[in-house]
C-alpha positions in Angstrom: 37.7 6.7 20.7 40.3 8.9 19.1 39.0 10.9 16.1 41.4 9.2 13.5 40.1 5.7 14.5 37.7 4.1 12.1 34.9 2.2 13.4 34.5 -1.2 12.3 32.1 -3.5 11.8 31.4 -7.2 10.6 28.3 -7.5 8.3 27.5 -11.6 7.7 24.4 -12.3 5.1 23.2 -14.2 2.5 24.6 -13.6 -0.8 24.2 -16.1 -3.5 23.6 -16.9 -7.2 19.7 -17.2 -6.8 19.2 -14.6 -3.8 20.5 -11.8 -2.4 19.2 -10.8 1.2 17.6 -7.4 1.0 18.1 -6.9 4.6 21.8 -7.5 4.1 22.3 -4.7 1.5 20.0 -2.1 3.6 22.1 -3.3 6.6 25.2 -2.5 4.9 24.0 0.8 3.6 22.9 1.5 7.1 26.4 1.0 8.1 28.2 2.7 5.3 25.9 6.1 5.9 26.4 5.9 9.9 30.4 5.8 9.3 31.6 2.6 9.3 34.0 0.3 7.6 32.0 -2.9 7.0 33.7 -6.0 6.7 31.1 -7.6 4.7 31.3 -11.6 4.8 29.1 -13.3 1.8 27.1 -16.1 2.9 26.9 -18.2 -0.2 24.9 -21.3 -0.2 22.2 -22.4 2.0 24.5 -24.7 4.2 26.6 -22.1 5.3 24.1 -19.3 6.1 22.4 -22.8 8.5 26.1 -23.4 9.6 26.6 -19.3 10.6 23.1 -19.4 12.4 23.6 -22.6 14.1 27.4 -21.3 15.6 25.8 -17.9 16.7 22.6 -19.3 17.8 20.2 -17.2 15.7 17.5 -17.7 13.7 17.7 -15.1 10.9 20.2 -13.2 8.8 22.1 -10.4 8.1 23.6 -10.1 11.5 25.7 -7.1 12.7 29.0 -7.5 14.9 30.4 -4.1 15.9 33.4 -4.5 18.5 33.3 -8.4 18.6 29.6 -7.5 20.1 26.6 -8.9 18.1 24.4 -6.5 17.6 21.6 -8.4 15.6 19.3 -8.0 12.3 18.2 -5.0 10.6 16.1 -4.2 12.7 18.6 -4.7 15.8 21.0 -2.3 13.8 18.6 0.5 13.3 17.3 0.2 17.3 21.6 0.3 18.1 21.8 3.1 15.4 19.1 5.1 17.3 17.2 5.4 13.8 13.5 4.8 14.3 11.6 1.8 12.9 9.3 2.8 10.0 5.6 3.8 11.0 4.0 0.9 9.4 6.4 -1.5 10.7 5.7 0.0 14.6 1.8 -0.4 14.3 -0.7 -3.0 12.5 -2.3 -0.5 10.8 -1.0 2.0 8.3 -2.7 5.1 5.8 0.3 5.2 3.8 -0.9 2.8 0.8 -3.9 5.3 0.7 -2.7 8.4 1.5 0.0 7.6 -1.4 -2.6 6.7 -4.5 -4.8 9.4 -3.5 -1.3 12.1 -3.6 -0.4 10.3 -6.9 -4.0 10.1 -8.8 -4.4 14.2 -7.6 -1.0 14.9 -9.2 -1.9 13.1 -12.3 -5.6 14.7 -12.6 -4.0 18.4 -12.0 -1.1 17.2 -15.4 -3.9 16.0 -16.8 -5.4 19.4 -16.6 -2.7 21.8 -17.7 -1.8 19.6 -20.6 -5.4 20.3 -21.9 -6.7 23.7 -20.3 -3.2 25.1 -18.9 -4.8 25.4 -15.4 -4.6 22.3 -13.2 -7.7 23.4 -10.5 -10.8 22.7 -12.9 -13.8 21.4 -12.6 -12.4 18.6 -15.0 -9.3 17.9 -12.9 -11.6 17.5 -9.4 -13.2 14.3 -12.2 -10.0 13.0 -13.1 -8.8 12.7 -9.7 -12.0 10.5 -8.5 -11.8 8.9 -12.2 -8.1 8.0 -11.7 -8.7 6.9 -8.0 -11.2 4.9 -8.5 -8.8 2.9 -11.3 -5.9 2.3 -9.3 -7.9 1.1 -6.2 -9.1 -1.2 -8.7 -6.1 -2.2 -9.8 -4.8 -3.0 -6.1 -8.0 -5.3 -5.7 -7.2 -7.2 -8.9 -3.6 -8.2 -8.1 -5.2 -11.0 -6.1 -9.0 -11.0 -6.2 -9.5 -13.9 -4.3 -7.7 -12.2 -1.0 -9.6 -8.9 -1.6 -13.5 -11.0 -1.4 -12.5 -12.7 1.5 -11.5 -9.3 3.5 -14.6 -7.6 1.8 -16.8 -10.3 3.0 -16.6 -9.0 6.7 -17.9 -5.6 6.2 -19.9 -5.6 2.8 -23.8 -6.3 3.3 -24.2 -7.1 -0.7 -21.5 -9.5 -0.6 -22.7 -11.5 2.8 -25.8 -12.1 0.9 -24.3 -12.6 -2.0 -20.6 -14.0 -2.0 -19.8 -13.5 -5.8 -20.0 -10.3 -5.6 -16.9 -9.6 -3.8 -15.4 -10.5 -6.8 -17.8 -8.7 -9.2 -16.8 -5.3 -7.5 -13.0 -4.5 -8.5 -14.1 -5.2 -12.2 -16.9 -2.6 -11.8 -14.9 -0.3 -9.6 -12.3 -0.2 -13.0 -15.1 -0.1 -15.9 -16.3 2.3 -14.3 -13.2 4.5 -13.8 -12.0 3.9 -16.8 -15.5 5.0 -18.9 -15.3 8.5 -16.5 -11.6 9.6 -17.4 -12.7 9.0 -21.2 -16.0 10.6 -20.5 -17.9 7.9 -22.7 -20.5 5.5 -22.1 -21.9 7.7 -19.1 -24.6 5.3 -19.5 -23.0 2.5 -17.9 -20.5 4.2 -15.9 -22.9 6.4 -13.9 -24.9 3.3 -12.3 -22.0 1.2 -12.3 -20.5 4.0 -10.0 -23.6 4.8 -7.9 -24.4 1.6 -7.0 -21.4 0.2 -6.0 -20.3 3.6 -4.4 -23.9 3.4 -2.2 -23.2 0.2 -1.1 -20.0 0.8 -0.1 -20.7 3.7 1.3 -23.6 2.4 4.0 -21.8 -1.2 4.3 -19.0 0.9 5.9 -21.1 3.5 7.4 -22.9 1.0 9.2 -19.7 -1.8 10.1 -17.6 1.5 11.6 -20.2 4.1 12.9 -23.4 1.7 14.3 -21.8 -1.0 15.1 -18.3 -0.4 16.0 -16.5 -3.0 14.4 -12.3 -2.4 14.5 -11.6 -4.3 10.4 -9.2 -3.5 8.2 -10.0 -2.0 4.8 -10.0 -4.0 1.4 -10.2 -0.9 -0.5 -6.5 -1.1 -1.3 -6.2 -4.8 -1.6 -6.9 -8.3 0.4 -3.3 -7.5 2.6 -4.6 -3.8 3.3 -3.5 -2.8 7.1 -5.2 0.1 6.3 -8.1 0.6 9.1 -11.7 0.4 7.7 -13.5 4.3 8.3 -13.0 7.8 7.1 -11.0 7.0 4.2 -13.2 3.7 3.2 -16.5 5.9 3.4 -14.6 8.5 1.4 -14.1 6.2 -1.3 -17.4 5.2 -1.9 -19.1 9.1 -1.4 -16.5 9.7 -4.3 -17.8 6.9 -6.3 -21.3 8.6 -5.7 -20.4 11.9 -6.7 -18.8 10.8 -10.0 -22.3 8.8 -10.8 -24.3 11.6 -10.0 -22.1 13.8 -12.0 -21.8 12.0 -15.0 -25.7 11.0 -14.9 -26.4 14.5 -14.7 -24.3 15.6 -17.7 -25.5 13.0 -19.9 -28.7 13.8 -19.3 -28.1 17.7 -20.0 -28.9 18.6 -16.6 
């Protein structure tokens, strides 16, 4: 193909008043950054995006012409491309949801710290970090409660005796871390932390390492794929520590 030849190619998906494909604009960004000219053809009501599928005999859109050749979806285009599919679109299971709160709650605990003591590596900031973890795990679990008992029910040995308290838990999980990055009511937040953190701890302990069960996590929400194990026991043993902790501080220990 001679160097002053632009390459071309025909981007069709759906574009209307109510939706917007999101695959369609990543598509044409795809495109856009790999060089092309796209001739980008707006799908704009429902019978015409059935009419296009129908005449090309596929079932989804965007699709990708390059050539007069289809190429396919997004996904199509990327393989074509010879960009990789995300990791956590190649495999059932991911860390990333985890591995991303964890980096985030760490970074906040360690601002935290240099607002108040100029340092960020204290003693306080290791306590804001488990604090602040333990709060937005929570908050993953409450988006849709329901979801996260049923998931929790497979592992947790409080919960398969008794159900409600697959509910019960993402409430205490964020009392609890809530009451530790104030540093009140140590009274309730200690326990609160400890027991849950135990229970989680030896429900997991025993699901992963006795009886080698492959689940999937609910510690970041009922539609984790994040595998149950290391990072599922770590949770809880952080949960322990903080109730340990703050016990022993309020009682002057």
């Amino acid at each position: 193909m001679p160097e002053n030849t632009k390459k071309v190619a025909a981007l069709y998906r759906m574009v209307m008043t109510e939706h917007t494909c999101p695959y369609g604009l990543k598509s044409k960004d795809l495109l856009e950054r790999n060089g092309y000219d796209v001739e980008d053809h707006h799908l704009k009501s429902r019978e015409e995006t059935e009419a296009f599928m129908q005449e090309h005999d596929v079932a989804t859109t965007p699709q990708t012409f390059i050539e007069g050749e289809r190429i396919g979806g997004h996904d199509d285009l990327r393989i074509f491309l010879g960009i990789d599919l995300p990791k956590d679109e190649q495999s059932d299971t991911s860390y990333r949801p985890v591995v991303a709160i964890f980096s985030v709650c760490a970074m906040l605990a360690m601002g935290l710290a240099w607002h108040q003591y100029g340092t960020v590596l204290t003693w306080q900031s290791v306590a804001w970090f488990i604090s602040l973890s333990m709060t937005v795990l929570a908050i993953q679990k409450l988006q849709d409660v329901e979801q996260f008992s049923t998931m929790f029910l497979n592992y947790d040995l409080l919960a398969k005796h008794w159900v409600p308290y697959g509910k019960v838990y993402p409430y205490g999980e964020a009392l609890a871390g809530i009451l530790m990055t104030a540093g009140i009511l140590p009274w309730i937040s200690a326990p609160v932390a400890l027991f849950i953190g135990t229970v989680g701890a030896v429900s997991v302990f025993k699901a992963v390492y006795i009886d080698n069960r492959e689940l999937k996590c609910a510690c970041v929400g009922g539609e984790s794929n994040v595998p149950l194990g290391f990072i599922s026991l770590t949770e809880n043993l952080m949960m322990m520590l903080m109730g340990f902790w703050m016990g022993f501080r309020a009682l002057g220990v």
